[in-house]
LORONU-57728 format. One record per residue (C-alpha): residue in three letters; x, y, z. Coordinates in steps of 0.001 Angstrom, whole numbers, plus 500000, padded with zeros to 6 digits. Layout:
N
+------+--------+--------+--------+
: type :   east :  north :     up :
+------+--------+--------+--------+
:  Ala :      X :      Y :      Z :
...
+------+--------+--------+--------+
***
This chain:
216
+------+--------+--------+--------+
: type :   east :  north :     up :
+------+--------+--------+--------+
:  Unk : 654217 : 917624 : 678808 :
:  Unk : 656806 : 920121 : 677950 :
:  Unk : 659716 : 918566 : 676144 :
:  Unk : 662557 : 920313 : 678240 :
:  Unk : 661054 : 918443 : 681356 :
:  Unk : 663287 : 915994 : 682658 :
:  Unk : 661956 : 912870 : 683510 :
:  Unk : 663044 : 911224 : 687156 :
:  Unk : 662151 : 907939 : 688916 :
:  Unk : 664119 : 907780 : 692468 :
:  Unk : 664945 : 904063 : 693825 :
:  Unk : 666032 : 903671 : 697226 :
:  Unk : 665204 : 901435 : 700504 :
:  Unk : 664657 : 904414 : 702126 :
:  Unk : 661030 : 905717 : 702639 :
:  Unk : 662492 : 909339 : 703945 :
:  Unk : 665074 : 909371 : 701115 :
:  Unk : 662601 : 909344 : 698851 :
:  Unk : 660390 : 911641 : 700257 :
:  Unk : 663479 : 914321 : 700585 :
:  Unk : 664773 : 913317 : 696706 :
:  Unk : 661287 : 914247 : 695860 :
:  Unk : 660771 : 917243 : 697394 :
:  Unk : 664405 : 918653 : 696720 :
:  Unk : 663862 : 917702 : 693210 :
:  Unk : 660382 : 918790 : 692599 :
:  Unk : 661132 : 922322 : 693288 :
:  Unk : 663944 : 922628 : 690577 :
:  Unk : 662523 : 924128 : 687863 :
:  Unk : 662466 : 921713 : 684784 :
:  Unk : 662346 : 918389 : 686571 :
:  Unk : 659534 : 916038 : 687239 :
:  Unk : 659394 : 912870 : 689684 :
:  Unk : 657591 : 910709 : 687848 :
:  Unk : 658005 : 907735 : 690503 :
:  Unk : 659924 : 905845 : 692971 :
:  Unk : 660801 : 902411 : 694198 :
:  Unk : 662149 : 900377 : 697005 :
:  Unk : 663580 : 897081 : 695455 :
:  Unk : 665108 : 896257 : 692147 :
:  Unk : 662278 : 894324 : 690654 :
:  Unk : 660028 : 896833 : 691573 :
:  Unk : 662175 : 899307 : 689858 :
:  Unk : 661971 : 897829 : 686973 :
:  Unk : 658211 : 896382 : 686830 :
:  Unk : 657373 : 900520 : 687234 :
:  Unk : 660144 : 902200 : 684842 :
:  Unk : 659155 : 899503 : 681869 :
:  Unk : 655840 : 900982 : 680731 :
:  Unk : 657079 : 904557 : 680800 :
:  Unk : 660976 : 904699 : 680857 :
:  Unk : 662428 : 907816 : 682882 :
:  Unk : 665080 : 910320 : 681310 :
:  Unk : 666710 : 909595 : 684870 :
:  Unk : 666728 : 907030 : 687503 :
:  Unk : 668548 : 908033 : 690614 :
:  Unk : 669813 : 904646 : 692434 :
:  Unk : 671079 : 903770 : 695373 :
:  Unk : 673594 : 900466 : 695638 :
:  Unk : 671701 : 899016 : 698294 :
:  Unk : 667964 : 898193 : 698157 :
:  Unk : 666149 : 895848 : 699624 :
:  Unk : 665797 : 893396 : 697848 :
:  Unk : 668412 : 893081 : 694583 :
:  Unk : 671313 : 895584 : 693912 :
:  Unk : 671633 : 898893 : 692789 :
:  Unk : 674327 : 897276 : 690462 :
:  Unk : 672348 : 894547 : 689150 :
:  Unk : 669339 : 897339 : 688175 :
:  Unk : 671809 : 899784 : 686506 :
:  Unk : 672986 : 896722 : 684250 :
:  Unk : 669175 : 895604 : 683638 :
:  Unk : 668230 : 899169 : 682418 :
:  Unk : 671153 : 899242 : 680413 :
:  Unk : 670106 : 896083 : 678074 :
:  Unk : 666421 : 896778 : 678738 :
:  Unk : 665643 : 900555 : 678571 :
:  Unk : 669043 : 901801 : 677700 :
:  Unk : 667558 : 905535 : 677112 :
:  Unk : 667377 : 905494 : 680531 :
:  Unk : 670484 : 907590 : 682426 :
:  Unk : 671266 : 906660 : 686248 :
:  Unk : 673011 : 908520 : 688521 :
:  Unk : 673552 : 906501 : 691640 :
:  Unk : 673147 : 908221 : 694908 :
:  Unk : 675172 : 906213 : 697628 :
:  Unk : 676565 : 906083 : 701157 :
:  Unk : 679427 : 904039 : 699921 :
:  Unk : 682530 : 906046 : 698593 :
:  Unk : 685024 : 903206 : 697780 :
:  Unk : 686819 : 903877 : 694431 :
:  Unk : 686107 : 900187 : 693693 :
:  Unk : 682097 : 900641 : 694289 :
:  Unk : 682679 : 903787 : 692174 :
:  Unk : 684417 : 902198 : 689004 :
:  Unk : 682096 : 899309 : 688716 :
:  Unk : 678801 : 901538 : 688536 :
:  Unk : 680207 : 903772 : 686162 :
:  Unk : 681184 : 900542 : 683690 :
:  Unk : 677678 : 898640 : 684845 :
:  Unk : 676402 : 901912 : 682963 :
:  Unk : 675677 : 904814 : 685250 :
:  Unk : 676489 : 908201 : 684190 :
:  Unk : 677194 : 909770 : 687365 :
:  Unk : 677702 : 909250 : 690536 :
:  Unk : 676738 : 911343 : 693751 :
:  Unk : 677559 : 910387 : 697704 :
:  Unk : 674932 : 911059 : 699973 :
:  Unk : 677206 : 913138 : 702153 :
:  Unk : 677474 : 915887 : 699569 :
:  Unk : 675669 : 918660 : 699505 :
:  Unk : 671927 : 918348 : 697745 :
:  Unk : 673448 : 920857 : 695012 :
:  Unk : 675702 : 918071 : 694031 :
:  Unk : 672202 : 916174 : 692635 :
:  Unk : 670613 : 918778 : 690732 :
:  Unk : 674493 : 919015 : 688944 :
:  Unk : 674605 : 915201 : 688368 :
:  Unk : 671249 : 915778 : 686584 :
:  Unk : 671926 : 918824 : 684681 :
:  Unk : 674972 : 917434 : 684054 :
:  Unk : 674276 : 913818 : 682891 :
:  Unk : 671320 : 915155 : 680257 :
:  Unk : 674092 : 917379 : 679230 :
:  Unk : 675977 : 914480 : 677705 :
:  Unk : 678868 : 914408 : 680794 :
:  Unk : 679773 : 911341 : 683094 :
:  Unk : 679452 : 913569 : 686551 :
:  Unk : 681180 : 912505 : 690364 :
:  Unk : 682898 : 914489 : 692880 :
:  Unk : 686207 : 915970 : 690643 :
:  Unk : 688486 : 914577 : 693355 :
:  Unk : 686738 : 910938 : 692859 :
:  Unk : 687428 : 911297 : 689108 :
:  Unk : 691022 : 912107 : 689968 :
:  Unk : 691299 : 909393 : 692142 :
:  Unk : 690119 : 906877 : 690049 :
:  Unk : 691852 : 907789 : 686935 :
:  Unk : 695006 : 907399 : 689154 :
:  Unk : 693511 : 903532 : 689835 :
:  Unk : 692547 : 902730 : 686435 :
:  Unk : 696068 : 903723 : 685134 :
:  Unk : 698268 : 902252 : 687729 :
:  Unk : 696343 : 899402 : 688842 :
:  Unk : 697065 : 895779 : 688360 :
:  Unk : 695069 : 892994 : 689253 :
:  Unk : 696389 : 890405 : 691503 :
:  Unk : 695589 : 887854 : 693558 :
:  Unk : 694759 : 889254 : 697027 :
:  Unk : 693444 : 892765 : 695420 :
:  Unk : 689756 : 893522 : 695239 :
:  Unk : 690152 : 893996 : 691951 :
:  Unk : 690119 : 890353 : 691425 :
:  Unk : 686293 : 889909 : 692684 :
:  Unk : 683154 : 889911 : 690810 :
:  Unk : 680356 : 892494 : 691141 :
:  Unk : 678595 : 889791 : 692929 :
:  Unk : 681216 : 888946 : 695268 :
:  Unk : 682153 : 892531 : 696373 :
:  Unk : 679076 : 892973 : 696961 :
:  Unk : 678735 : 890406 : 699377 :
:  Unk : 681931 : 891635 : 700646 :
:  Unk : 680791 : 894577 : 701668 :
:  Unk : 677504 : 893611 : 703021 :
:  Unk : 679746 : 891149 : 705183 :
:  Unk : 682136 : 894130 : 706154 :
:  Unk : 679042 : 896025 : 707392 :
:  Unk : 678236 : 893073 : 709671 :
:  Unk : 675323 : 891742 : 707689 :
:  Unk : 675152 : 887722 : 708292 :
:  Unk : 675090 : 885146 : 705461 :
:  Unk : 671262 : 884737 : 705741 :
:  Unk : 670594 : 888333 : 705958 :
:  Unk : 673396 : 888727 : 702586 :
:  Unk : 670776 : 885787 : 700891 :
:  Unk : 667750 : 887356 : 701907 :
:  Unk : 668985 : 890668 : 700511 :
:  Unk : 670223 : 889377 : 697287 :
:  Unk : 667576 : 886556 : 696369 :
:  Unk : 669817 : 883563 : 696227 :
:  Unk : 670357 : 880445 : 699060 :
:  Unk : 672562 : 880574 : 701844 :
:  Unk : 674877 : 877992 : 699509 :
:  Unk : 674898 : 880366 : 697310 :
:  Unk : 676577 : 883280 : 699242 :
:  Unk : 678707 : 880293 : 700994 :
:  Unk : 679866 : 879886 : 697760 :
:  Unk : 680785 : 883511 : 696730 :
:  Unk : 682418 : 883795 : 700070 :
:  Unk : 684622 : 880736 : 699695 :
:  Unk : 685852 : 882253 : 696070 :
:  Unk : 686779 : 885801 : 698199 :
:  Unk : 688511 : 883661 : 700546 :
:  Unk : 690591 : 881866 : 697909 :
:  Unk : 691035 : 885059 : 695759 :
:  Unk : 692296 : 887508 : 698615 :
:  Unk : 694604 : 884949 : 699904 :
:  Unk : 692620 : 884424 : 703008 :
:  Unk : 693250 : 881421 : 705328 :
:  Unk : 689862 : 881016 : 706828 :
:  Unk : 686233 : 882744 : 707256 :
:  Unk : 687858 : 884699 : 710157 :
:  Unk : 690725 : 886254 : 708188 :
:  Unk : 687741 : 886708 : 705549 :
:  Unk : 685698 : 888561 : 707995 :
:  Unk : 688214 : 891171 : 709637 :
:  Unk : 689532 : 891895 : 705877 :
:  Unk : 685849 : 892833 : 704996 :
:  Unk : 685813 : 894717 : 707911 :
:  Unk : 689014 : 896252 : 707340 :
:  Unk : 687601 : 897399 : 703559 :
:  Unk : 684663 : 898673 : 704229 :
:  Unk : 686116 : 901004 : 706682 :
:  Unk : 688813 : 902327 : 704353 :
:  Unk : 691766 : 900519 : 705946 :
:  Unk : 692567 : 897318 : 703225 :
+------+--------+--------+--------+
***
């Protein structure tokens, strides 16, 4: 193997998003798919025998979270760089990948050059996103305070199932997804409620709504 060859594993619950990462990125000279992977666990069962120079992750996979893997491969193979390619373009979603560990982040509405960047980029020693996300963010991370009835108040865990309940996803569907009970997300939700200020699961409900759609 030549040493300038950069190493990629692509995990997504996508079958076709796959297939198109690997054929977009196969014929860029200098890169090398070297797997793939639907699920967290599975992620990680494949990358630990022969760690990746890159693993391109997406937030949502079936089973597990992008977010959870990205924080695994940091304190188990922390060679390992991820860019994470999402559908989700939240500033919030956005901050906490980049401090779970991942070195860039790409929305799957940009153009495919944006990828190949992230990668050249990312190898190159650079945290890479859209310039007007970095902008935006900065702007966030300075002026932002954390108070009670601000997103900023919730766990990874519980903004996740946040936004898996904002996207309509019921609390069996948000267990299934995430490997814990139903009492379990009943739990999370409860904290959201008491966090954001919320009177009831219905006020909980149309704010998730209301986030995941940019309007909160």
């Amino acid at each position: 193997m030549k040493p300038d060859v950069v190493r990629i594993f692509l995990v997504d619950d996508h079958p076709l998003v796959r297939e198109w990462l690997e054929q977009l990125l196969r014929g860029e000279p200098g890169f090398e798919v070297i797997g793939q992977a639907e699920d967290a666990a599975g992620a990680l069962a494949a990358m630990r025998p022969n760690p990746p120079d890159i693993a391109i992750v997406d937030l949502t996979l079936r089973s597990g979270t992008g977010l959870d893997l990205i924080k695994d491969l940091r304190a188990q193979m922390p060679t390992v760089q991820v860019i994470v390619l999402s559908m989700h373009e939240e500033l919030a979603q956005v901050e906490r990948a980049l401090r779970a560990g991942a070195a860039g982040y790409v929305m799957k509405r940009e153009s495919t050059t944006r990828i190949v960047e992230a990668i050249r980029s990312v190898r190159g020693g650079n945290v890479y996103a859209n310039p007007e996300v970095l902008a935006r963010l900065a702007e966030r991370m300075v002026g932002r305070r954390q108070t009670t009835g601000s997103v900023d108040a919730l766990s990874d865990r519980e903004l996740e199932v946040f936004r898996r309940m904002g996207e309509g996803h019921a609390t069996k569907r948000i267990a299934t997804d995430l490997g814990v009970s139903m009492k379990t997300v009943q739990e999370y939700q409860a904290r959201i409620k008491d966090k954001l200020g919320l009177a009831d699961a219905a006020e909980l409900m149309r704010a998730a709504v209301r986030w995941t759609e940019g309007v909160l």
